[in-house]
CHARMM-style PDB file with segment names, atoms N, HN, CA, C and O in Angstrom:
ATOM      1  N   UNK     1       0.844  -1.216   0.000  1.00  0.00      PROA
ATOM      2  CA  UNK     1       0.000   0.000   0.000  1.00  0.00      PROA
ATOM      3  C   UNK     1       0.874   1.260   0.000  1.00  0.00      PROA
ATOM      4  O   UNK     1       1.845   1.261   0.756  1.00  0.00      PROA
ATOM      5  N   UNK     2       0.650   2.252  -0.711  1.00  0.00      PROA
ATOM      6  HN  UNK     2      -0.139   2.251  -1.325  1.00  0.00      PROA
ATOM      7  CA  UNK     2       1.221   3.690  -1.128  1.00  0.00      PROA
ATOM      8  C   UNK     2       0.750   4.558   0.382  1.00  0.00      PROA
ATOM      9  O   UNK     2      -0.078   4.214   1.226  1.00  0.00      PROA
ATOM     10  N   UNK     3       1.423   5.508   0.342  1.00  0.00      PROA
ATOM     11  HN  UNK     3       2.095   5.787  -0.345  1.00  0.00      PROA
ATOM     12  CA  UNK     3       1.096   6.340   1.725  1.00  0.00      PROA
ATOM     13  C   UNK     3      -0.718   7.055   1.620  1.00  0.00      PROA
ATOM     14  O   UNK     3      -1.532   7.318   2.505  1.00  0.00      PROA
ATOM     15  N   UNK     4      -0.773   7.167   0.150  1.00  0.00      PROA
ATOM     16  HN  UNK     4      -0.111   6.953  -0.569  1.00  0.00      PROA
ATOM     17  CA  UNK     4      -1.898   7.626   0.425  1.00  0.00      PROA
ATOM     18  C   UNK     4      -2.912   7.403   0.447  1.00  0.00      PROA
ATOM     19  O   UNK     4      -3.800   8.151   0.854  1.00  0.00      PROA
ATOM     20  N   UNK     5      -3.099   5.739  -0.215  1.00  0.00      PROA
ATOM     21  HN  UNK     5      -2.378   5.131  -0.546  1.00  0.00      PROA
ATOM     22  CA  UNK     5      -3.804   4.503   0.151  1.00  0.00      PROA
ATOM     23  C   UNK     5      -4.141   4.674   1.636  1.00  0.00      PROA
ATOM     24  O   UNK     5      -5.338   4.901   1.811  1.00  0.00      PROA
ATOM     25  N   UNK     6      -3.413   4.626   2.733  1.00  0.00      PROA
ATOM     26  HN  UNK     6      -2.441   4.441   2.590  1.00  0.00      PROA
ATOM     27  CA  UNK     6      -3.235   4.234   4.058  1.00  0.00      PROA
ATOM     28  C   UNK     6      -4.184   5.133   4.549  1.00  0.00      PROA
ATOM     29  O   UNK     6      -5.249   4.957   5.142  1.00  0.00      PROA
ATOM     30  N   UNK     7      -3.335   6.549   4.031  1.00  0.00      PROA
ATOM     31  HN  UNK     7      -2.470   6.692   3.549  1.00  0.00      PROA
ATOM     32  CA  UNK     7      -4.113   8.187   4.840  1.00  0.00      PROA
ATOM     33  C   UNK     7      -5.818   8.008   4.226  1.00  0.00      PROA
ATOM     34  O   UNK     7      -6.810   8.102   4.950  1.00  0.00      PROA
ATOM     35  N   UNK     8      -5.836   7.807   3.143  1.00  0.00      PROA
ATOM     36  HN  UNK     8      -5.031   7.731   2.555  1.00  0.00      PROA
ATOM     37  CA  UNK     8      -7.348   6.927   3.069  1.00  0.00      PROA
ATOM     38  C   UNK     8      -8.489   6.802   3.348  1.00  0.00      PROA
ATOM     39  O   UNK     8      -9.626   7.273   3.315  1.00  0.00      PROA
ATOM     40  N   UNK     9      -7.220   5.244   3.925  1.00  0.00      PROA
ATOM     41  HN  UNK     9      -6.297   4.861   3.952  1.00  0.00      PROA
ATOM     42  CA  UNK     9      -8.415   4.023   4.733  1.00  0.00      PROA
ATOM     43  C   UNK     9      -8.380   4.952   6.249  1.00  0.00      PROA
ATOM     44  O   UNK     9      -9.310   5.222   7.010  1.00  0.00      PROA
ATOM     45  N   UNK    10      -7.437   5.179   6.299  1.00  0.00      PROA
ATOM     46  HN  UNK    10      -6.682   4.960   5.680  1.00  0.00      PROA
ATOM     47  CA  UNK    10      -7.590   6.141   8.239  1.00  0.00      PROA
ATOM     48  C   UNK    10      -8.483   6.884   8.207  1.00  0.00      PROA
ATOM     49  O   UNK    10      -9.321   6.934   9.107  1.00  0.00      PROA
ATOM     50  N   UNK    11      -8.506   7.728   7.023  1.00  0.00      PROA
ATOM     51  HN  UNK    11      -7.825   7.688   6.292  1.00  0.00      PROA
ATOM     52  CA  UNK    11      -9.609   8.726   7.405  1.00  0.00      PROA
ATOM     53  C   UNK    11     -11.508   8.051   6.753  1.00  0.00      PROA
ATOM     54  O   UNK    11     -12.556   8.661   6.963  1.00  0.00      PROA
ATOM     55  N   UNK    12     -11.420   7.102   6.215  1.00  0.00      PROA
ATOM     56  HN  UNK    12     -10.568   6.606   6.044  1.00  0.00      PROA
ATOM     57  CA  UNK    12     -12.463   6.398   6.056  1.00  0.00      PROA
ATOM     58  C   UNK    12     -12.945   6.034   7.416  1.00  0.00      PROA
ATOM     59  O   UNK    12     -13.916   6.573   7.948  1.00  0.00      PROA
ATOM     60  N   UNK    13     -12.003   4.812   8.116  1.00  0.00      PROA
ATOM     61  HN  UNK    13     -11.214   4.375   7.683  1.00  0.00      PROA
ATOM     62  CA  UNK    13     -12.217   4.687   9.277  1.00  0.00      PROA
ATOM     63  C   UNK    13     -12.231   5.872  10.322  1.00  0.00      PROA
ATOM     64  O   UNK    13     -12.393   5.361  11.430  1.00  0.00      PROA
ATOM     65  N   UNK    14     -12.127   7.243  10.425  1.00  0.00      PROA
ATOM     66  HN  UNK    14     -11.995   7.658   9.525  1.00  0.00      PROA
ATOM     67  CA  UNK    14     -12.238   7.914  11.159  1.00  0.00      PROA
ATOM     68  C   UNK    14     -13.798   8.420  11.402  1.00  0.00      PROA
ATOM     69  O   UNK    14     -14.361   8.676  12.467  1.00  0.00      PROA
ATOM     70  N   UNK    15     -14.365   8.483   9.860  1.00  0.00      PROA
ATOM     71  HN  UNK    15     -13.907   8.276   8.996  1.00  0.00      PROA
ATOM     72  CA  UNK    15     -15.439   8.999   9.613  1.00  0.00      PROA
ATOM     73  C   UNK    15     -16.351   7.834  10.194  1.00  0.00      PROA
ATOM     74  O   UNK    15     -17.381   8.143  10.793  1.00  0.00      PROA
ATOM     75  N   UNK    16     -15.986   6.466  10.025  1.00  0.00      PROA
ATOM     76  HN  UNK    16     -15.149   6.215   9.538  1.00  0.00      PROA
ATOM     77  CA  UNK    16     -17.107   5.667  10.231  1.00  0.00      PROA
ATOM     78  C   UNK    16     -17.303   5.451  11.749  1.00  0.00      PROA
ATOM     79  O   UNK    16     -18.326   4.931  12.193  1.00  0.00      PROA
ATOM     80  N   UNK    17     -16.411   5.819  12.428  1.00  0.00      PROA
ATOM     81  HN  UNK    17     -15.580   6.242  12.067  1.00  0.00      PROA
ATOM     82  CA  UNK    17     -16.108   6.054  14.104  1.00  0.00      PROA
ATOM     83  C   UNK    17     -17.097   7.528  14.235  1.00  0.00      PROA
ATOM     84  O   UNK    17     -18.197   7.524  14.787  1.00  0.00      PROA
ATOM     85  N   UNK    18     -16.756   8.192  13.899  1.00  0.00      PROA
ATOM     86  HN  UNK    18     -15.862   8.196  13.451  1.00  0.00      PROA
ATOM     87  CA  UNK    18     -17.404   9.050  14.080  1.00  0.00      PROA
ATOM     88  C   UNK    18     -19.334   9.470  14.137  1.00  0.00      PROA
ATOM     89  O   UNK    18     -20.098  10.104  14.865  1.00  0.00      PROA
ATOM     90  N   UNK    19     -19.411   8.507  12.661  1.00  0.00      PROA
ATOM     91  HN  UNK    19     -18.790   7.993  12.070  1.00  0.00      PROA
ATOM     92  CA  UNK    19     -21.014   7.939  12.607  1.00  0.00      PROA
ATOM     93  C   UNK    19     -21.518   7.015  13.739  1.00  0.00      PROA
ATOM     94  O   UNK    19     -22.671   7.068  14.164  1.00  0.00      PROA
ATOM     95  N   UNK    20     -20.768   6.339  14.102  1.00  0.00      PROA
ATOM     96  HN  UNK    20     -19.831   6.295  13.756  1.00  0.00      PROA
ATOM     97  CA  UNK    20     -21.030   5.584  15.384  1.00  0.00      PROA
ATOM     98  C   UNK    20     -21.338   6.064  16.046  1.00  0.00      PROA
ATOM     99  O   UNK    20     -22.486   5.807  16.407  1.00  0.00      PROA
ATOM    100  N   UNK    21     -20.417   7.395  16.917  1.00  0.00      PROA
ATOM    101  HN  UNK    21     -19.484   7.603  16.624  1.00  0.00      PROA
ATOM    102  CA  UNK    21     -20.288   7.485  17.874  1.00  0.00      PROA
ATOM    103  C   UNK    21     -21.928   8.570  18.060  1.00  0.00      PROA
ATOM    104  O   UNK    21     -22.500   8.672  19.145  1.00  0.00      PROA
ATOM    105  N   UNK    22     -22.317   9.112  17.052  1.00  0.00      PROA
ATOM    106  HN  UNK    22     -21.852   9.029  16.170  1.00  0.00      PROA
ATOM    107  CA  UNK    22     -22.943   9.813  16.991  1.00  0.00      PROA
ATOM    108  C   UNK    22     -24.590   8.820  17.178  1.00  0.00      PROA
ATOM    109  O   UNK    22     -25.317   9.310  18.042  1.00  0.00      PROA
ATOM    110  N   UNK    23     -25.055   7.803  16.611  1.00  0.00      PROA
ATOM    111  HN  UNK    23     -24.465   7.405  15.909  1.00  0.00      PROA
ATOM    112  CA  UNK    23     -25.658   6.517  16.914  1.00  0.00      PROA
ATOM    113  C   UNK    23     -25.830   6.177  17.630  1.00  0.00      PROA
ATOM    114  O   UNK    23     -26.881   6.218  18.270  1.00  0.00      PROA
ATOM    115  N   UNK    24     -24.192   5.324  18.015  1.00  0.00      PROA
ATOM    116  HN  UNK    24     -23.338   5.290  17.495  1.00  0.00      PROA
ATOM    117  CA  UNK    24     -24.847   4.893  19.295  1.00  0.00      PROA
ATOM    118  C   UNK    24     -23.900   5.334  20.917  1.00  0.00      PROA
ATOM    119  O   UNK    24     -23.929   6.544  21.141  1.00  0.00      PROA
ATOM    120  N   UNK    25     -23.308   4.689  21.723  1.00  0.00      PROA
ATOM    121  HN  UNK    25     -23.284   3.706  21.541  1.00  0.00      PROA
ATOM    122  CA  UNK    25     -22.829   4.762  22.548  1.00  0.00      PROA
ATOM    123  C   UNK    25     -21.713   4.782  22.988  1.00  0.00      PROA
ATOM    124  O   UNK    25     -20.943   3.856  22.732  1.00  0.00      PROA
ATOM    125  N   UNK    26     -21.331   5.859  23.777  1.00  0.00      PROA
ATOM    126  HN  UNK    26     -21.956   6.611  23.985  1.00  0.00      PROA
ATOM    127  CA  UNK    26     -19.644   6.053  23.489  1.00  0.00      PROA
ATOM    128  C   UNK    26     -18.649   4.770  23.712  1.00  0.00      PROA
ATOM    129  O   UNK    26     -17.445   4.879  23.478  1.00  0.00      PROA
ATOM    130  N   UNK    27     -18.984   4.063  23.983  1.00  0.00      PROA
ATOM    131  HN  UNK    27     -19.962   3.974  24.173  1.00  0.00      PROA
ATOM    132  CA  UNK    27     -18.192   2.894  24.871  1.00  0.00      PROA
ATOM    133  C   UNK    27     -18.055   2.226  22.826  1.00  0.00      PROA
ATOM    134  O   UNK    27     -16.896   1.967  22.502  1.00  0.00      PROA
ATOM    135  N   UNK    28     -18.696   2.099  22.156  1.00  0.00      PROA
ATOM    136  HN  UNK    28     -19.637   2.309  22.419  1.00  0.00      PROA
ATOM    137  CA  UNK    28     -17.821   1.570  20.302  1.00  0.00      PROA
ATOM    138  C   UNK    28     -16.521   2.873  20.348  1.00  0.00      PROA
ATOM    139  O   UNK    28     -15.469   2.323  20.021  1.00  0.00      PROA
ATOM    140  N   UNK    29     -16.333   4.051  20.580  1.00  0.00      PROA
ATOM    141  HN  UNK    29     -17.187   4.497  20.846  1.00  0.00      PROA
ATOM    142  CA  UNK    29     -15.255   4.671  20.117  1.00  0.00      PROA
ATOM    143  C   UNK    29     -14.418   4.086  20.861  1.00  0.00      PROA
ATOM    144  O   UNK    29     -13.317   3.922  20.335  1.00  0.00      PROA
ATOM    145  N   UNK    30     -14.584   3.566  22.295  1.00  0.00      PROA
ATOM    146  HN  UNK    30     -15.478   3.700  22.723  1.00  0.00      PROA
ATOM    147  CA  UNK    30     -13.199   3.408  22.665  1.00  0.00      PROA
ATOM    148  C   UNK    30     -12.393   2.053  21.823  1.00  0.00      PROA
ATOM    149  O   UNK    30     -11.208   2.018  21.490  1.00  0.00      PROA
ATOM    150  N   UNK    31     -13.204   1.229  21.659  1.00  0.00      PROA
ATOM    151  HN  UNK    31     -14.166   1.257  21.929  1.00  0.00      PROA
ATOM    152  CA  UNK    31     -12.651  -0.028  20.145  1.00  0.00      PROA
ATOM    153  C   UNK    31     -12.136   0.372  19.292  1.00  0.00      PROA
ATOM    154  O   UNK    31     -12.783   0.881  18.376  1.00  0.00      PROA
ATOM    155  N   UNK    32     -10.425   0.278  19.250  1.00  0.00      PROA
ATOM    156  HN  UNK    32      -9.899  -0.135  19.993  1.00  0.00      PROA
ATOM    157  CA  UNK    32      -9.958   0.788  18.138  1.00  0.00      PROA
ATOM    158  C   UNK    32      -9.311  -0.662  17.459  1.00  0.00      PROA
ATOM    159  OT1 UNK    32      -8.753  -0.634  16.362  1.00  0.00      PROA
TER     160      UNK     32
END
């Protein structure tokens, strides 16, 4: 994977943490 492949998927996964957290209950953000 290229660096910016990576920076990405991180910020994919940041966003989808973020939809969570907003859903449901803070105790999924702390699951990293």
């Amino acid at each position: 994977m290229s660096q910016k492949e990576l920076v990405r998927e991180l910020q994919k996964i940041r966003r989808e943490k973020r939809l969570k957290s907003k859903k449901t209950e803070p105790s999924t953000v702390t699951l990293q």
